[in-house]
C-alpha angles and dihedrals in degrees: 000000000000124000088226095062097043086051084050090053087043097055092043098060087043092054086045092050084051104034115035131075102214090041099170089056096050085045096057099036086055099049089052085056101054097041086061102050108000128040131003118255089254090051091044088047092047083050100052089041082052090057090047096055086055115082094272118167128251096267101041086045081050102054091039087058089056099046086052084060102056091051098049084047093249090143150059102313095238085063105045105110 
């Protein structure tokens, strides 16, 4: 995996947490996209974890939370990702 496509990963899901209304579903329909053609589950979780250690507001922190736990499964089993 390249650094260049997981920053690219990384500056599109900031750009989703500041730009989009429905955020959480942005979030999640992106993060569908790149585990089937982009990045692995464990990069797209250490990328998420990245954003949270920057000084991210409540709510971003919040949906990103809850992102991480689709993907560890913490979650309904029709939403984990």
């Amino acid at each position: 995996m390249h650094l260049s496509e997981i920053e690219k990963v990384k500056l599109y899901i900031k750009e989703i947490l500041l730009n989009e209304k429905n955020n959480q579903e942005s979030l999640i329909n992106y993060a569908n996209s790149v585990l089937k053609s982009q990045i692995s589950q464990q990069d797209l979780i250490s990328v998420i974890e990245s954003i949270r250690l920057e000084k991210i507001d409540e709510t971003s922190d919040d949906l990103l939370l809850e992102l991480l736990d689709f993907l560890a499964g913490w979650c309904s089993p029709h939403m984990k990702l």
